[in-house]
mmCIF file as gemmi writes it, N, C-alpha and C atoms, coordinates in Angstrom:
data_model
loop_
_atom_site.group_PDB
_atom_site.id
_atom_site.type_symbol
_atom_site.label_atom_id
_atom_site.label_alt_id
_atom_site.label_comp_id
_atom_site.label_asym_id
_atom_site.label_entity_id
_atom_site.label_seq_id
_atom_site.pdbx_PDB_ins_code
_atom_site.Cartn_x
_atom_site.Cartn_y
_atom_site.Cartn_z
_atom_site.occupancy
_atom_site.B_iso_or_equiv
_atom_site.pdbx_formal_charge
_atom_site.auth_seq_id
_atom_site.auth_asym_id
_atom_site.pdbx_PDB_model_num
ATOM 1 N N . UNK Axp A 1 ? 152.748 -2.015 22.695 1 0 ? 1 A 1
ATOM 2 C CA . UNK Axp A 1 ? 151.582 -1.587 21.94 1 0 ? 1 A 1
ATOM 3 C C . UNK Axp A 1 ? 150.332 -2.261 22.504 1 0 ? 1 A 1
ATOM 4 N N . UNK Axp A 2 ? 149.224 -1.285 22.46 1 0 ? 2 A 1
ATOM 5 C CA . UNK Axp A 2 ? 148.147 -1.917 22.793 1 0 ? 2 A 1
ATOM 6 C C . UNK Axp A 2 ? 147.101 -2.725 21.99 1 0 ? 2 A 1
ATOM 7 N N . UNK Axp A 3 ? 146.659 -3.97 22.467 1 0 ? 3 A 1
ATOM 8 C CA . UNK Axp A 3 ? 145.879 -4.38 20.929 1 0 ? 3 A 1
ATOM 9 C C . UNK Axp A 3 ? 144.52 -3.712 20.988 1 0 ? 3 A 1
ATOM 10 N N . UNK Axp A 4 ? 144.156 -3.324 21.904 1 0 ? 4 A 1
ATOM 11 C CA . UNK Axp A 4 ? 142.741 -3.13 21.987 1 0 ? 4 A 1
ATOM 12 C C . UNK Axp A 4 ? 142.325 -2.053 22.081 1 0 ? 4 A 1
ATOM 13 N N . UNK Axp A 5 ? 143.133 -1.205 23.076 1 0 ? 5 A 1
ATOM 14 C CA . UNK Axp A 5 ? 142.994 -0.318 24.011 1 0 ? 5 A 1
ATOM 15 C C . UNK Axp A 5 ? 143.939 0.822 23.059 1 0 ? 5 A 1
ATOM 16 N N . UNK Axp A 6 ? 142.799 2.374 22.778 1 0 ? 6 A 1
ATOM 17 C CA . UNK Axp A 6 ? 143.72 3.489 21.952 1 0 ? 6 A 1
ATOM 18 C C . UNK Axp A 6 ? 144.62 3.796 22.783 1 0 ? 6 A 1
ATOM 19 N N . UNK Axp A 7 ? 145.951 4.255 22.112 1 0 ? 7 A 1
ATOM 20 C CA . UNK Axp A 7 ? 146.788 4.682 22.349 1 0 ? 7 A 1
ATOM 21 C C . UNK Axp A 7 ? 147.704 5.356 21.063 1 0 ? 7 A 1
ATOM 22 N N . UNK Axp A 8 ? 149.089 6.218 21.405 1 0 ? 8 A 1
ATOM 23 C CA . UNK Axp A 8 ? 149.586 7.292 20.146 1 0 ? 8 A 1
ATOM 24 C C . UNK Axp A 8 ? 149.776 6.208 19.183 1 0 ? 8 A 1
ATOM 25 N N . UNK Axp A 9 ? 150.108 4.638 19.216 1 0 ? 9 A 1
ATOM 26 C CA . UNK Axp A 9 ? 150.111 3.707 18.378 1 0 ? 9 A 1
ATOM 27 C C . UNK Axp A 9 ? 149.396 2.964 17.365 1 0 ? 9 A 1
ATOM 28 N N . UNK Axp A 10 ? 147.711 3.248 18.69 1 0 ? 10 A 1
ATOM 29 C CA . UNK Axp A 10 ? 146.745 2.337 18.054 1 0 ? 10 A 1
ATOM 30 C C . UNK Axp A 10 ? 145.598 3.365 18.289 1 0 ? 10 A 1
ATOM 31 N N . UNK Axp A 11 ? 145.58 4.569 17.085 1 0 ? 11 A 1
ATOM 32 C CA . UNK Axp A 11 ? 144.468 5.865 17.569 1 0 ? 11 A 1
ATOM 33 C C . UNK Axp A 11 ? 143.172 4.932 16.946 1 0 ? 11 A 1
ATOM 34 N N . UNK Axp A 12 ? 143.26 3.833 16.764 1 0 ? 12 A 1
ATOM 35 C CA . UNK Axp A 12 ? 142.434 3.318 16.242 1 0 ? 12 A 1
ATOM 36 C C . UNK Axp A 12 ? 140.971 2.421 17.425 1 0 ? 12 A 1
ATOM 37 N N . UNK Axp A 13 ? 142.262 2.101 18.334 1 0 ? 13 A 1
ATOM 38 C CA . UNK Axp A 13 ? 141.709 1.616 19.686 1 0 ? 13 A 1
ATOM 39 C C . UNK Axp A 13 ? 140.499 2.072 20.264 1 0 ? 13 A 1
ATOM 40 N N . UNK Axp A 14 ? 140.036 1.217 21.252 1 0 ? 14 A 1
ATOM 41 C CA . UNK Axp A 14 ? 138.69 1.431 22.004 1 0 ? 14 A 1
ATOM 42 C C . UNK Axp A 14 ? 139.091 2.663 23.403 1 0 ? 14 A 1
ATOM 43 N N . UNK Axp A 15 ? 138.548 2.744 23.877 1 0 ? 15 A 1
ATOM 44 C CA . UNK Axp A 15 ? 138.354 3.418 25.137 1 0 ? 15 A 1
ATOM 45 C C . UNK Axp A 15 ? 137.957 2.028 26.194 1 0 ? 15 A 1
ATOM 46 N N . UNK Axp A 16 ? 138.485 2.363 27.681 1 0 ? 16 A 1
ATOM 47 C CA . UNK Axp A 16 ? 138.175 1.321 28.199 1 0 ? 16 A 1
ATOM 48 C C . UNK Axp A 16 ? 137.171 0.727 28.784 1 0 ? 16 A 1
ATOM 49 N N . UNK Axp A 17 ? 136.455 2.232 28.724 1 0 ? 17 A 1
ATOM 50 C CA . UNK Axp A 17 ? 135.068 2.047 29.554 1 0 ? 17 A 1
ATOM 51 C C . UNK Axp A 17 ? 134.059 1.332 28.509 1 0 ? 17 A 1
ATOM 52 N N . UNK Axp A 18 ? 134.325 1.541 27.211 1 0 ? 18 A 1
ATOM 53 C CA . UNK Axp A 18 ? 133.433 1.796 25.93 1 0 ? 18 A 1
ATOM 54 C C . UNK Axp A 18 ? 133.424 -0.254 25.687 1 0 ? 18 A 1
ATOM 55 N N . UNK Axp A 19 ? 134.803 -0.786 25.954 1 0 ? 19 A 1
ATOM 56 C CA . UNK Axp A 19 ? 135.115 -2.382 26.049 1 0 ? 19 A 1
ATOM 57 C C . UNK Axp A 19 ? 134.456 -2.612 27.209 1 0 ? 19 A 1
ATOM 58 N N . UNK Axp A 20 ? 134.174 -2.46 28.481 1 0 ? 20 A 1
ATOM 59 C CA . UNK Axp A 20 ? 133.681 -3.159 29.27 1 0 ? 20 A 1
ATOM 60 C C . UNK Axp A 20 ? 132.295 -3.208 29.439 1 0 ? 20 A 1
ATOM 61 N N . UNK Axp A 21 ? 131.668 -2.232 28.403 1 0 ? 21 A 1
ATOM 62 C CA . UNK Axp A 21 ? 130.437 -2.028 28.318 1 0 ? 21 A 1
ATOM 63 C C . UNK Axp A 21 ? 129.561 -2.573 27.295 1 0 ? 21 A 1
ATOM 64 N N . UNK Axp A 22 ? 130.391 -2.95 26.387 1 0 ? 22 A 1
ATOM 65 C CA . UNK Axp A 22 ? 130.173 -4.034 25.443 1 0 ? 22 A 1
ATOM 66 C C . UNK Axp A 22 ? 130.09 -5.511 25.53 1 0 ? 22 A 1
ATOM 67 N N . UNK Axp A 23 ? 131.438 -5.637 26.458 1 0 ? 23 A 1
ATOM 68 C CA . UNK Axp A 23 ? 131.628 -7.091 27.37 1 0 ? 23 A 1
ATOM 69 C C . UNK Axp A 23 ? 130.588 -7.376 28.308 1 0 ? 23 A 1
ATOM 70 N N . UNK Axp A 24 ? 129.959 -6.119 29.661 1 0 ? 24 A 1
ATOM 71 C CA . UNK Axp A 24 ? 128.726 -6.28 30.024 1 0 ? 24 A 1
ATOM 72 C C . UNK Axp A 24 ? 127.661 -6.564 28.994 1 0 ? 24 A 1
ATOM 73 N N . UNK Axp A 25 ? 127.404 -6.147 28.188 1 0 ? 25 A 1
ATOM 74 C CA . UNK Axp A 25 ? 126.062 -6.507 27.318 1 0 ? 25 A 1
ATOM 75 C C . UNK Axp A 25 ? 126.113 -7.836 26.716 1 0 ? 25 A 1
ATOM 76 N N . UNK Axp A 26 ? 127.292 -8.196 26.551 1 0 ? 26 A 1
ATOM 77 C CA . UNK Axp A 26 ? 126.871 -9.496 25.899 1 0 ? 26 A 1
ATOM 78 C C . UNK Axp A 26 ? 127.233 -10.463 26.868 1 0 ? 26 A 1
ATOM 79 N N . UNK Axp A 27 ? 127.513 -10.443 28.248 1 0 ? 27 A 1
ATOM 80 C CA . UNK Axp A 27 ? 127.264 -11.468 29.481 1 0 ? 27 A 1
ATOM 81 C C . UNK Axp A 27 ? 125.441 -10.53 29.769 1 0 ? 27 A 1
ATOM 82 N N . UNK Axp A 28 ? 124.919 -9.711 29.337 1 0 ? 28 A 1
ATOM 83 C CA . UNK Axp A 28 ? 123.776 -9.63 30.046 1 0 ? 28 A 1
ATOM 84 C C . UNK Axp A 28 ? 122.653 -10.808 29.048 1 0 ? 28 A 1
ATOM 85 N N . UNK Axp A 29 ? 123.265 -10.391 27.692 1 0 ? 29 A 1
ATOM 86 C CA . UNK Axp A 29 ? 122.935 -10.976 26.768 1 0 ? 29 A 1
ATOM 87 C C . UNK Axp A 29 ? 122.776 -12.706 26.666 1 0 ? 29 A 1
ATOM 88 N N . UNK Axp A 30 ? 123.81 -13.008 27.553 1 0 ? 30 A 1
ATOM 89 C CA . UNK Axp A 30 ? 124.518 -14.821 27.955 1 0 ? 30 A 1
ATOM 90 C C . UNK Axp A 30 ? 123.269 -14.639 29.135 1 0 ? 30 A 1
ATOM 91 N N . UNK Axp A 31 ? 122.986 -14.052 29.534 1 0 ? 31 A 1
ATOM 92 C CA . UNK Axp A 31 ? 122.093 -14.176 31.008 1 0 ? 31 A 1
ATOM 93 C C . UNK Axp A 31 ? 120.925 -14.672 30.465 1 0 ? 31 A 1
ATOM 94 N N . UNK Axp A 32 ? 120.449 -13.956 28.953 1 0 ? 32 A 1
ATOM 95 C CA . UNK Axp A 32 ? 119.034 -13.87 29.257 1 0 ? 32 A 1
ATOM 96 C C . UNK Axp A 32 ? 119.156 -15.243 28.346 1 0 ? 32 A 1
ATOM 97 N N . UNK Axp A 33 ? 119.838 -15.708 27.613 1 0 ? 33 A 1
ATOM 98 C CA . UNK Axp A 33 ? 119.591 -16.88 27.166 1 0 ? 33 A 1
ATOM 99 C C . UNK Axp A 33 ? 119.819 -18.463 28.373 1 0 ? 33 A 1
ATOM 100 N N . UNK Axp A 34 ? 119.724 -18.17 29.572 1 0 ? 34 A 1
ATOM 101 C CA . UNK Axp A 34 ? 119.782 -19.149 30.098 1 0 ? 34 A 1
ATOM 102 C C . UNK Axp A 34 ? 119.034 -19.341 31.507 1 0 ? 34 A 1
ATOM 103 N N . UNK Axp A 35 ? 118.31 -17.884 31.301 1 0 ? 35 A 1
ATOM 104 C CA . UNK Axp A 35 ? 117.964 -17.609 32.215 1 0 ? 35 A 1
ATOM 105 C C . UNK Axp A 35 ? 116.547 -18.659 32.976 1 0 ? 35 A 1
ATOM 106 N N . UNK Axp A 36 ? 115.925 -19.127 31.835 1 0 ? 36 A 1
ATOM 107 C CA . UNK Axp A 36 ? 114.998 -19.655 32.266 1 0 ? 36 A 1
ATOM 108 C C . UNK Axp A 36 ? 115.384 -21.197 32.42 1 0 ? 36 A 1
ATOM 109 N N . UNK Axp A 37 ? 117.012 -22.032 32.628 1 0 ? 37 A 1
ATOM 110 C CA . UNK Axp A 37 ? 117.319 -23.263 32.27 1 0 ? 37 A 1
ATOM 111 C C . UNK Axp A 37 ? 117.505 -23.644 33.732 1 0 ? 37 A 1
ATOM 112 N N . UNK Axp A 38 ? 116.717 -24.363 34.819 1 0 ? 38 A 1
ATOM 113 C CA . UNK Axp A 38 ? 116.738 -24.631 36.22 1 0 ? 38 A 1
ATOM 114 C C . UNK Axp A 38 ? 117.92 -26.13 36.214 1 0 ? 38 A 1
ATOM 115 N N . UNK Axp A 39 ? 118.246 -26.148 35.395 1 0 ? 39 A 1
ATOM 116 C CA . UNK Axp A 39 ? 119.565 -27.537 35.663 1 0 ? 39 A 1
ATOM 117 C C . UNK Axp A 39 ? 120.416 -26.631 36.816 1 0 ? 39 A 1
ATOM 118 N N . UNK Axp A 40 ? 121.088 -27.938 37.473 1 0 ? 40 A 1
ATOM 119 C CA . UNK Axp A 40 ? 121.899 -27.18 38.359 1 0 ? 40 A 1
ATOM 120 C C . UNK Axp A 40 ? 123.103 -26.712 37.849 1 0 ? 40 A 1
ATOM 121 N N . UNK Axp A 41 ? 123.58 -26.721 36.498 1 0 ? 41 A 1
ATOM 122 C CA . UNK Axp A 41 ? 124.995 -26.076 36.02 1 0 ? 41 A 1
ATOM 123 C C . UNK Axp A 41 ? 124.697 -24.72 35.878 1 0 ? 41 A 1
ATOM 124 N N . UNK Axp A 42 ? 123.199 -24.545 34.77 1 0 ? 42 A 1
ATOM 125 C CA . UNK Axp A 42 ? 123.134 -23.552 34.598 1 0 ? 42 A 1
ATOM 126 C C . UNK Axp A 42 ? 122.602 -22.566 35.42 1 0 ? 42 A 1
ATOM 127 N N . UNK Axp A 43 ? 122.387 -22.95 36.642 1 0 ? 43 A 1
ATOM 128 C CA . UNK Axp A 43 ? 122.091 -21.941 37.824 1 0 ? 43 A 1
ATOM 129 C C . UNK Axp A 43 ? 122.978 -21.241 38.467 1 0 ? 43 A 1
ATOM 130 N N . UNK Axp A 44 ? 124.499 -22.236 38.577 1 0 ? 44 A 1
ATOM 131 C CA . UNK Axp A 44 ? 125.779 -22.492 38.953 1 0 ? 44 A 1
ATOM 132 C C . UNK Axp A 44 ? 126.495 -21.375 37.989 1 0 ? 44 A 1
ATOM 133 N N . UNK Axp A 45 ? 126.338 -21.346 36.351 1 0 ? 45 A 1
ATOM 134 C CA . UNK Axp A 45 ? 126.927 -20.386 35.612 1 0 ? 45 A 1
ATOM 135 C C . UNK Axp A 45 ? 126.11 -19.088 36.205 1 0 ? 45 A 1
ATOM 136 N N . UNK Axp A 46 ? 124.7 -19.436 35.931 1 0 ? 46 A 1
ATOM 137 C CA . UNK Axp A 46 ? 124.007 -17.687 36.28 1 0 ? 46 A 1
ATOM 138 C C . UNK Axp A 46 ? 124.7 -17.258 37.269 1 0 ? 46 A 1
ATOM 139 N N . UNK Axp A 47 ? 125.017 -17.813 38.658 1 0 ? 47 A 1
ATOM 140 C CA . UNK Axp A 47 ? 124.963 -16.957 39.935 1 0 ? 47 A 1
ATOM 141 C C . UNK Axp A 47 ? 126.409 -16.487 39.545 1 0 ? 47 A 1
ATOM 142 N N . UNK Axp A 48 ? 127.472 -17.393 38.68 1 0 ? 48 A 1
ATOM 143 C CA . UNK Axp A 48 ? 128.533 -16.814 38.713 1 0 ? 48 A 1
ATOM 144 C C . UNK Axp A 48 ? 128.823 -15.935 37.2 1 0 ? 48 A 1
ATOM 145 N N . UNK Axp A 49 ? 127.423 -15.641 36.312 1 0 ? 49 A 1
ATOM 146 C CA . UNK Axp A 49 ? 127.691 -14.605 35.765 1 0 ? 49 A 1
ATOM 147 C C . UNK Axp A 49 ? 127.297 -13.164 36.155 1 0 ? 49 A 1
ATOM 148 N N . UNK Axp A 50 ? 125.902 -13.22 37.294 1 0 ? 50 A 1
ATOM 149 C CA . UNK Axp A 50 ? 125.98 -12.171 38.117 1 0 ? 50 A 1
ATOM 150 C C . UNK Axp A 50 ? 127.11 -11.351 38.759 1 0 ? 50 A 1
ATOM 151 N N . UNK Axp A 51 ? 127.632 -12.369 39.381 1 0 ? 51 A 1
ATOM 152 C CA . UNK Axp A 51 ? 129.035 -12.155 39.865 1 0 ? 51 A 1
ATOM 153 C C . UNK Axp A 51 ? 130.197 -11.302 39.212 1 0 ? 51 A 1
ATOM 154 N N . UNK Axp A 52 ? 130.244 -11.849 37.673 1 0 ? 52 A 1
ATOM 155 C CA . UNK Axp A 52 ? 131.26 -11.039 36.859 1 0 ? 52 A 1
ATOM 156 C C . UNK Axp A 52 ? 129.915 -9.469 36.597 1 0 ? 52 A 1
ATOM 157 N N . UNK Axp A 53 ? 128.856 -9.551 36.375 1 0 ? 53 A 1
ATOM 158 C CA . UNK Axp A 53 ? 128.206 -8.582 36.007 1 0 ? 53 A 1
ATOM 159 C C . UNK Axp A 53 ? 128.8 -7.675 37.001 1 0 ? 53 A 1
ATOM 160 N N . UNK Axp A 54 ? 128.787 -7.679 38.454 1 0 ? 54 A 1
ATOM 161 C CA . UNK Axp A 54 ? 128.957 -6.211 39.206 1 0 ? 54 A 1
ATOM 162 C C . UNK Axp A 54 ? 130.011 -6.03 38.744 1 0 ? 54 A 1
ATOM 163 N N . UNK Axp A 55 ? 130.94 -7.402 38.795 1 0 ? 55 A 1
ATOM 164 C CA . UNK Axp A 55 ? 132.818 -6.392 38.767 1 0 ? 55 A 1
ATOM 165 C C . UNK Axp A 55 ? 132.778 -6.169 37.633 1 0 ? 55 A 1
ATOM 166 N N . UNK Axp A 56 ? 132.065 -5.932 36.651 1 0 ? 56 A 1
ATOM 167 C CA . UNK Axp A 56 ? 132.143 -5.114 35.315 1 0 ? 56 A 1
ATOM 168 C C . UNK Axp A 56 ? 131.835 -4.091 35.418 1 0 ? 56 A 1
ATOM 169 N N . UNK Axp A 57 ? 130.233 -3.838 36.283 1 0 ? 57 A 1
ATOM 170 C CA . UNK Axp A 57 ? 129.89 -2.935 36.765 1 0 ? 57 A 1
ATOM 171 C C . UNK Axp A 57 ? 130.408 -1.465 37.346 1 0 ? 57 A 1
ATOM 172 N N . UNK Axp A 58 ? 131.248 -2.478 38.176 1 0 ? 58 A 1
ATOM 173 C CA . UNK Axp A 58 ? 132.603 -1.644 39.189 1 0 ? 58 A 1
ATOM 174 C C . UNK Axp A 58 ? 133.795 -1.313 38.38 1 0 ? 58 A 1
ATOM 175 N N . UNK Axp A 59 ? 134.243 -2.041 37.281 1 0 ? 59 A 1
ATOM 176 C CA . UNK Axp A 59 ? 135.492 -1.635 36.541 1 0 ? 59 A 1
ATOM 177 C C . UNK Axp A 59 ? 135.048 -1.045 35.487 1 0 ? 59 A 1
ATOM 178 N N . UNK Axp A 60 ? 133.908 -0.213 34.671 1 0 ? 60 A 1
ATOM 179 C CA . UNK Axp A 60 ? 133.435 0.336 33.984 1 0 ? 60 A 1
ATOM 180 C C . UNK Axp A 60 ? 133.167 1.763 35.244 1 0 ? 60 A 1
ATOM 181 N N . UNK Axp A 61 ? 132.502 1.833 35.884 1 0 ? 61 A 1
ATOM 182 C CA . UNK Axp A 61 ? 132.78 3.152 36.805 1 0 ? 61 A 1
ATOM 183 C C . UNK Axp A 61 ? 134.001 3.412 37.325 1 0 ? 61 A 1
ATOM 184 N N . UNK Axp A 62 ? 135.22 2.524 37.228 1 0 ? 62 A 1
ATOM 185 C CA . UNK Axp A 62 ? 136.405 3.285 37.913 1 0 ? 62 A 1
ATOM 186 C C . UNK Axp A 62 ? 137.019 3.911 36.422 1 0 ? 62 A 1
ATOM 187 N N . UNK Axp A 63 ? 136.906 3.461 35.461 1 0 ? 63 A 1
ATOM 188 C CA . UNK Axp A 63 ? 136.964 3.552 34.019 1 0 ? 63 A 1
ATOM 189 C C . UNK Axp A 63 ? 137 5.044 33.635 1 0 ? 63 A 1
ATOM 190 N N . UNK Axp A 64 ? 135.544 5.08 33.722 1 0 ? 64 A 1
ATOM 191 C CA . UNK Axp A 64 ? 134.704 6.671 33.557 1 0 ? 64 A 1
ATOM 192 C C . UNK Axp A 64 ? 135.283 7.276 34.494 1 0 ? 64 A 1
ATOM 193 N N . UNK Axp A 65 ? 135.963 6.536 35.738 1 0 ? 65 A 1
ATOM 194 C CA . UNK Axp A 65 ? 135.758 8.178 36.678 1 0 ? 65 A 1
ATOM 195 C C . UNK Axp A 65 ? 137.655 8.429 36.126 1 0 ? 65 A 1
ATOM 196 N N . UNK Axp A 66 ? 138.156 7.4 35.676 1 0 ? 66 A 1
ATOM 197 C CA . UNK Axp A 66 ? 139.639 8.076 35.211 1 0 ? 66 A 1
ATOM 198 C C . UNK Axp A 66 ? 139.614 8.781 34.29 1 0 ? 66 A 1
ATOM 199 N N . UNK Axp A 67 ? 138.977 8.576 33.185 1 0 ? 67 A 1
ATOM 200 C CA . UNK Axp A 67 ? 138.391 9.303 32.14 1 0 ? 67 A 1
ATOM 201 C C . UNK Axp A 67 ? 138.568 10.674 32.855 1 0 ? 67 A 1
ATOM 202 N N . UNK Axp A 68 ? 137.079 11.082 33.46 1 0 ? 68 A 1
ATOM 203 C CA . UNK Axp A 68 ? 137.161 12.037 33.86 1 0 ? 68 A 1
ATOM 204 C C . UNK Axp A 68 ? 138.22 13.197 34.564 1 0 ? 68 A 1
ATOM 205 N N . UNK Axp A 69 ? 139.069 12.084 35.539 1 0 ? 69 A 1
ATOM 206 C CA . UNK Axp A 69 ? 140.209 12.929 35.963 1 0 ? 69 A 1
ATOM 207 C C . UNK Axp A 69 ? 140.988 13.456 34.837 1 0 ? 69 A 1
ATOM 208 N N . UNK Axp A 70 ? 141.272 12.383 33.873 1 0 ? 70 A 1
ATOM 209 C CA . UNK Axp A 70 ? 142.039 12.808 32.892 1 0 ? 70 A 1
ATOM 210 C C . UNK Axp A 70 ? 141.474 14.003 31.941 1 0 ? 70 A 1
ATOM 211 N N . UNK Axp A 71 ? 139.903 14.275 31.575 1 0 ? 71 A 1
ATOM 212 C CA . UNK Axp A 71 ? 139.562 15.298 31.058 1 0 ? 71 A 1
ATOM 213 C C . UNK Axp A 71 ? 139.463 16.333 32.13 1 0 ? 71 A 1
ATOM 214 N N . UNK Axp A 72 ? 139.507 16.552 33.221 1 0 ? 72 A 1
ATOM 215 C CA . UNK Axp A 72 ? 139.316 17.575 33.724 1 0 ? 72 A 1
ATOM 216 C C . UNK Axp A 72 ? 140.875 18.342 33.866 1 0 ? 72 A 1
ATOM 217 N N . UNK Axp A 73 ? 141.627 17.644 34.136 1 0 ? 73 A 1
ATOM 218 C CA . UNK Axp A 73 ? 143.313 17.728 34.249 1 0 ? 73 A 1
ATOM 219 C C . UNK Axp A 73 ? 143.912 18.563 33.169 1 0 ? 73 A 1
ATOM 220 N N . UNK Axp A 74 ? 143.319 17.584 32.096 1 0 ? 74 A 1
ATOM 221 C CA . UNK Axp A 74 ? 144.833 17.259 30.969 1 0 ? 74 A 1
ATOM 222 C C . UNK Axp A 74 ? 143.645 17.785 29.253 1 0 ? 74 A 1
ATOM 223 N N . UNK Axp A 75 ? 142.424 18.084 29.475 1 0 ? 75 A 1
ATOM 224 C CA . UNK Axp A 75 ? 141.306 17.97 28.743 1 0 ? 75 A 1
ATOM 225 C C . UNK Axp A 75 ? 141.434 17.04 27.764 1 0 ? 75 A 1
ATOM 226 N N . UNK Axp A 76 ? 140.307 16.737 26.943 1 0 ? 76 A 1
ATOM 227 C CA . UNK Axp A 76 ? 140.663 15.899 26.099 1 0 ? 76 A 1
ATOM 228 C C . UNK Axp A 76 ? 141.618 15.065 25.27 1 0 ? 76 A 1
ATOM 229 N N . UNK Axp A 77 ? 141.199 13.398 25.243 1 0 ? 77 A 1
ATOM 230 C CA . UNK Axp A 77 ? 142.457 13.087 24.802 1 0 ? 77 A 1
ATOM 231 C C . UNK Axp A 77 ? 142.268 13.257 23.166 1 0 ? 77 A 1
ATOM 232 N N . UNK Axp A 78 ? 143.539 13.218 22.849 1 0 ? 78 A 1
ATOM 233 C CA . UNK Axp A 78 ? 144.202 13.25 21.266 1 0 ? 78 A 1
ATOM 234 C C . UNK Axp A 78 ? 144.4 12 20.696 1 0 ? 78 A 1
ATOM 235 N N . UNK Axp A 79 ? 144.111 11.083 21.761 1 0 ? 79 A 1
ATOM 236 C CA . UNK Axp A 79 ? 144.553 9.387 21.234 1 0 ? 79 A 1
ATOM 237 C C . UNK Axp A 79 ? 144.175 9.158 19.799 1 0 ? 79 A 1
ATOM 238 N N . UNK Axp A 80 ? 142.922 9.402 19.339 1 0 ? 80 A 1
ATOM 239 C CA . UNK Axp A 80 ? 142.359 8.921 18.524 1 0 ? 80 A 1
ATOM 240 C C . UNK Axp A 80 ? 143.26 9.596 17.393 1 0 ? 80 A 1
ATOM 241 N N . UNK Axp A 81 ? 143.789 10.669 17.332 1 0 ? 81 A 1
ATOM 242 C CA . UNK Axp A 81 ? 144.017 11.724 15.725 1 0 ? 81 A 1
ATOM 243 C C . UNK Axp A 81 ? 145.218 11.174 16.274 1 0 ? 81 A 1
ATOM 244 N N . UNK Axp A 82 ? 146.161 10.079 17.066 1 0 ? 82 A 1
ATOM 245 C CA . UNK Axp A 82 ? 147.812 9.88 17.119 1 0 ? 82 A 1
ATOM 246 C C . UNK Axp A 82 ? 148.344 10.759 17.7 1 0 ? 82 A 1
ATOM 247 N N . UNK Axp A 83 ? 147.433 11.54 18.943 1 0 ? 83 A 1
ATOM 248 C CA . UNK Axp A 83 ? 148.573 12.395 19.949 1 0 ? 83 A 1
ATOM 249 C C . UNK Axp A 83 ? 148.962 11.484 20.628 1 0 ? 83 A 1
ATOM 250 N N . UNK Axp A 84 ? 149.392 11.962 21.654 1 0 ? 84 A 1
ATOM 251 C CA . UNK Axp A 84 ? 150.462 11.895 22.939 1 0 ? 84 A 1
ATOM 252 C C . UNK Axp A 84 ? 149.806 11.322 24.28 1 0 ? 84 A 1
ATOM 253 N N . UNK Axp A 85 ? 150.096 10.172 24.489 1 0 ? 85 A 1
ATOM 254 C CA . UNK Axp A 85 ? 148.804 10.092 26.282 1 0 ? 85 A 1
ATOM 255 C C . UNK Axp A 85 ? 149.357 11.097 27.18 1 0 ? 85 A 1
ATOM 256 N N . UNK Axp A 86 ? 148.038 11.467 27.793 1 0 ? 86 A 1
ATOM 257 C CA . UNK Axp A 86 ? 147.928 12.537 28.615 1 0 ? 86 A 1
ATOM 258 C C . UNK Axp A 86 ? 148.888 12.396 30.058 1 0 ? 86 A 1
ATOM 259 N N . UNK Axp A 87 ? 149.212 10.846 30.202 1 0 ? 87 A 1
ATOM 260 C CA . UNK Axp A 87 ? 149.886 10.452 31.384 1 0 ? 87 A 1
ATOM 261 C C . UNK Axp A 87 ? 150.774 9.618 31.177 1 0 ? 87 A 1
ATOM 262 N N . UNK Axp A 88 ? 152.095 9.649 31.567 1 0 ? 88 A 1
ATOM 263 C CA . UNK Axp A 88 ? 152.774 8.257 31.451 1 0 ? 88 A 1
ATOM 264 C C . UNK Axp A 88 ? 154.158 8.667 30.128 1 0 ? 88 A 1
ATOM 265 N N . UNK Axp A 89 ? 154.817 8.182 29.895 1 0 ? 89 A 1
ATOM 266 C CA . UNK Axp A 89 ? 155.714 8.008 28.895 1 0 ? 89 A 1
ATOM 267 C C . UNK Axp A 89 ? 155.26 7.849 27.462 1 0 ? 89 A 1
ATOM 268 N N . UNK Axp A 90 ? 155.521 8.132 26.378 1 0 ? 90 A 1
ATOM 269 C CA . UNK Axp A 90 ? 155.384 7.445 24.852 1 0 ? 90 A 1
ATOM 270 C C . UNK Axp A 90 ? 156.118 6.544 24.858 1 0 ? 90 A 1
ATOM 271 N N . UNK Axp A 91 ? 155.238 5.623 23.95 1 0 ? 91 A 1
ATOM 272 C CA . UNK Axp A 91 ? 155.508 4.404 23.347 1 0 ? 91 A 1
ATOM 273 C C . UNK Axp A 91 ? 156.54 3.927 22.704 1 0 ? 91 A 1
ATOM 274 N N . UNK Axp A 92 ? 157.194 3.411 23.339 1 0 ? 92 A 1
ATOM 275 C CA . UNK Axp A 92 ? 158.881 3.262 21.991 1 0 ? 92 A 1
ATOM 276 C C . UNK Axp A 92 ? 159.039 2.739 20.984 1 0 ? 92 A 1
ATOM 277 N N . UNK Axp A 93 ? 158.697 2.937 20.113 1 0 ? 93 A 1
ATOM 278 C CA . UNK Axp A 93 ? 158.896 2.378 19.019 1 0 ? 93 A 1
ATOM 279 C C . UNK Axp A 93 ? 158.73 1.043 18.44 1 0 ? 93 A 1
């Protein structure tokens, strides 16, 4: 079962793109509160929260573009009303 992430288990779940885009905002959010702090740690965190910013960046567009395969394929998912994933096996019990 997924805790986070919808599935026929958890139609309650997020989407994945919809979590990493939330997770970006609040590291953009961590940015701007430190942004103006020239100590050398917190320069040390900035450059390495930039860092996580692209690969969020990048794993939020590979996200959307599965999304997409999957709506163009299989059309919309049912996750949310407790269908069936569009790919892969059901959940056992």
């Amino acid at each position: 079962m997924t805790h986070f992430l919808r599935s026929e288990k958890n139609p309650s779940g997020h989407k994945l793109e919809d979590l990493l885009m939330q997770l970006r905002a609040d590291m953009l959010h961590r940015c701007e509160v430190i942004a103006a702090d020239t100590r050398p740690e917190a320069l040390h965190v900035m450059a390495n929260n930039v860092k996580v910013l692209a690969h969020l960046s990048e794993a939020i567009t590979l996200a959307l573009d599965s999304t997409r395969v999957l709506d163009r394929s299989f059309g919309p998912s049912q996750a949310a009303q407790g269908g069936p994933p569009r790919i892969g096996k059901t959940e056992a019990a």
